[in-house]
Residue frames relative to the residue before (quaternion, step in Angstrom):
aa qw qx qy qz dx dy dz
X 1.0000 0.0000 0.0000 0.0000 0.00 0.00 0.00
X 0.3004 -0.7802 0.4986 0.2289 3.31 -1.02 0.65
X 0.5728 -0.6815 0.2579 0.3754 3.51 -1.04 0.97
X 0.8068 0.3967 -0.2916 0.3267 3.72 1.09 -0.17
X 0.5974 0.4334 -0.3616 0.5697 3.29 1.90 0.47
X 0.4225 -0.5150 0.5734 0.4770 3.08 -1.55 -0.60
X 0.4990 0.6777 -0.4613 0.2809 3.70 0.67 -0.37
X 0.1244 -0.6858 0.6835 0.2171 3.56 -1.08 0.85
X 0.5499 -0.6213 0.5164 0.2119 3.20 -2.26 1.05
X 0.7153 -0.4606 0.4598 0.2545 2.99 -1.11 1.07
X 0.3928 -0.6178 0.6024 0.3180 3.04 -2.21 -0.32
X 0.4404 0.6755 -0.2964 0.5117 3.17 1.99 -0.32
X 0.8218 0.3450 -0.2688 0.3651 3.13 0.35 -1.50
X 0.5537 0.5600 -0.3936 0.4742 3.89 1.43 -0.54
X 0.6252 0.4278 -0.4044 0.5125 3.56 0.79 -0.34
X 0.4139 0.7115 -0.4296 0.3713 3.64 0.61 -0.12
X 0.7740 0.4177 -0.0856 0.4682 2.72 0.36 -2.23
X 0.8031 0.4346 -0.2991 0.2769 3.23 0.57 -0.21
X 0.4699 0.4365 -0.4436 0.6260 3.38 1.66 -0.31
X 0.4271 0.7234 -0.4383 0.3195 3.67 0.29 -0.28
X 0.7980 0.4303 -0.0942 0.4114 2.84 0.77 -2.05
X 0.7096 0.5010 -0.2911 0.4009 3.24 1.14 -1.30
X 0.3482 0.6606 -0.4279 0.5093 3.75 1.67 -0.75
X 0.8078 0.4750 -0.2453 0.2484 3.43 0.00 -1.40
X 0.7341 0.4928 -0.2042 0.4201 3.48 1.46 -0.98
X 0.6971 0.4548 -0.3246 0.4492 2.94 1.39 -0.62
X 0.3381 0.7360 -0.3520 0.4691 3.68 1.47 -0.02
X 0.6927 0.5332 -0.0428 0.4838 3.19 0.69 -1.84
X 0.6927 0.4378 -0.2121 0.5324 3.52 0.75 -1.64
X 0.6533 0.5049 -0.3420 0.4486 4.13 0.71 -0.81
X 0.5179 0.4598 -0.2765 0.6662 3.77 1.02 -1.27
X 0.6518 0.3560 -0.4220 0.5200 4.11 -0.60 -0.24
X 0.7292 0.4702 -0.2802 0.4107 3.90 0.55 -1.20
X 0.6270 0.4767 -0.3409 0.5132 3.77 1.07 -0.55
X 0.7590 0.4707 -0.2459 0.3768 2.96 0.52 -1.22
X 0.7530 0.2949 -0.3545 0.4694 3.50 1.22 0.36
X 0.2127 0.7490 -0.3897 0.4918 3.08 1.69 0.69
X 0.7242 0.4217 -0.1868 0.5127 3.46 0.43 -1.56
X 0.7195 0.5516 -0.3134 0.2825 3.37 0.50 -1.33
X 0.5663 0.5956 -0.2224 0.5246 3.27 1.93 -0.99
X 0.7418 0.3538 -0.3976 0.4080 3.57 0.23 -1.07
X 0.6052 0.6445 -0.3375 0.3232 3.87 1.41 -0.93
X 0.8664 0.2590 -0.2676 0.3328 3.34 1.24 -0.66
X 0.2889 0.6736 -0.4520 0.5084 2.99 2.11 0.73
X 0.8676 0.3742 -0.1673 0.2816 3.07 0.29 -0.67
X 0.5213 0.6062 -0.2716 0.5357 2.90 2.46 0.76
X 0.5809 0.7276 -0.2768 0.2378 2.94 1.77 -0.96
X 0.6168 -0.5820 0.3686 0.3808 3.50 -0.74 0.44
X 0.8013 0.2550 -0.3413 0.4200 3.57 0.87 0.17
X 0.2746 0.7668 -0.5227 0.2515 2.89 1.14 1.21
X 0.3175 -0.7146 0.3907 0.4857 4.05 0.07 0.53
X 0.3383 -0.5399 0.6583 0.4007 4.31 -1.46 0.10
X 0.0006 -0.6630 0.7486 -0.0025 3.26 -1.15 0.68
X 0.4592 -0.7764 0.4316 0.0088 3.30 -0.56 1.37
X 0.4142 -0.7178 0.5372 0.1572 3.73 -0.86 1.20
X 0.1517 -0.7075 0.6844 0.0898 3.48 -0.45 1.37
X 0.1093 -0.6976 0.6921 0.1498 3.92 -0.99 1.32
X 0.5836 -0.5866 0.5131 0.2282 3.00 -1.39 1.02
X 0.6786 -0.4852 0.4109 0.3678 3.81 -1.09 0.80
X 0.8181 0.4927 0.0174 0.2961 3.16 0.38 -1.59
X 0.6332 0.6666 -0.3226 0.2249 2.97 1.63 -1.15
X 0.5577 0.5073 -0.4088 0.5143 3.81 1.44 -0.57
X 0.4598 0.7076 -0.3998 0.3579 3.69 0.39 -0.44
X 0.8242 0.3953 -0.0070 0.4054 2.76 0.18 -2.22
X 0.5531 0.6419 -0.2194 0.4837 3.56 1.34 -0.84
X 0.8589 0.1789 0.0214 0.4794 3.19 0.32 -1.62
X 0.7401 0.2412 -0.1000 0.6197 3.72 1.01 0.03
X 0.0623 0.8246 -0.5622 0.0026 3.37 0.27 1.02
X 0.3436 -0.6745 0.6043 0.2488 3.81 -1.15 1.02
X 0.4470 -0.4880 0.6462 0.3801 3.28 -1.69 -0.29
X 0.6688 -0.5461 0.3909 0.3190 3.20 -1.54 0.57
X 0.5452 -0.6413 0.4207 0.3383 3.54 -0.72 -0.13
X 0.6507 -0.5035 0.2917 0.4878 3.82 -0.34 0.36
X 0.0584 0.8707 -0.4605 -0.1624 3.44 -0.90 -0.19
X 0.6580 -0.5486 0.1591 0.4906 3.58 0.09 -0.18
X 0.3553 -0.8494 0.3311 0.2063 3.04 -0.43 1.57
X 0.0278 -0.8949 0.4450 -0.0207 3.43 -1.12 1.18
X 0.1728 0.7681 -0.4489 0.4227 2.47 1.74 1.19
X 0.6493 0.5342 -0.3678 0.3972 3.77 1.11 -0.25
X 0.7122 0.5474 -0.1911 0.3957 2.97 1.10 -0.82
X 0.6914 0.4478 -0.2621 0.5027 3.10 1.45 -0.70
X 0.6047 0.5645 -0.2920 0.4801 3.58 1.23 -0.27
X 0.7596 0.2384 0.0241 0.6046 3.53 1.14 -1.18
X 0.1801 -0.8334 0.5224 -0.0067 3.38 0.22 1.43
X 0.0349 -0.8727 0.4781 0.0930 3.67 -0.64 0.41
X 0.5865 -0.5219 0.3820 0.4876 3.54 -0.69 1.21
X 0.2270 -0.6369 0.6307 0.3808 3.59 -1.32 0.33
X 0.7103 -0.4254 0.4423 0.3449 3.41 -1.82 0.73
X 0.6626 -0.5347 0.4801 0.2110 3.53 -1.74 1.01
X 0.5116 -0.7039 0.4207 0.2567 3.05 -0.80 1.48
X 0.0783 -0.7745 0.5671 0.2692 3.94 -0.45 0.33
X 0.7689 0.3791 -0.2219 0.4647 3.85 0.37 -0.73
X 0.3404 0.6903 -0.5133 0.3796 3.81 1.25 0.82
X 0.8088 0.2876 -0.2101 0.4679 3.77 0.82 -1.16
X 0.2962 0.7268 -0.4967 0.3705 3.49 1.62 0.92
X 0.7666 0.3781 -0.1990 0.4793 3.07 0.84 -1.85
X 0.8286 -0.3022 0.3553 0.3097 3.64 0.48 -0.45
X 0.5836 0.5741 -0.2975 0.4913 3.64 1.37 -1.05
């Protein structure tokens, strides 16, 4: 019984509380596990024998970023798709037989 009701607790409802709880630690216990995950790879990856391996920037890359060009021309197939054309007569069809 609980001290500010009259209501007694279940066996249901004490099992609740307890998957509840155990829900809760392992929650808790995963979050505690990342969080020392990170802390590891952050200070591995500070440590003085870690090797520098140097960002090569690309010539262009401000260019391209901040001034973008249009493409150059290319071949236009906008005729071809608009204006279909019969394809040419088969010549080597009444060779084989068809």
């Amino acid at each position: 019984m609980t001290a500010h009701s009259g209501a007694a607790i279940t066996d249901k409802e004490i099992t609740m509380s307890n998957t509840v709880s155990r829900l809760s630690v392992l929650m808790l216990t995963g979050a505690a596990a990342g969080l020392i995950a990170l802390a590891t790879a952050g200070t591995a990856s500070a440590g003085p024998g870690t090797p520098y391996v140097p960002r090569i920037p690309s010539i262009n890359s401000d260019a391209v970023a901040l001034n973008p060009q249009p493409l150059p021309p290319g071949p236009d197939w906008s005729k071809v798709a608009l204006n279909p054309q019969p394809l040419p007569p088969r010549v080597w069809l009444p060779r084989l037989g068809f």
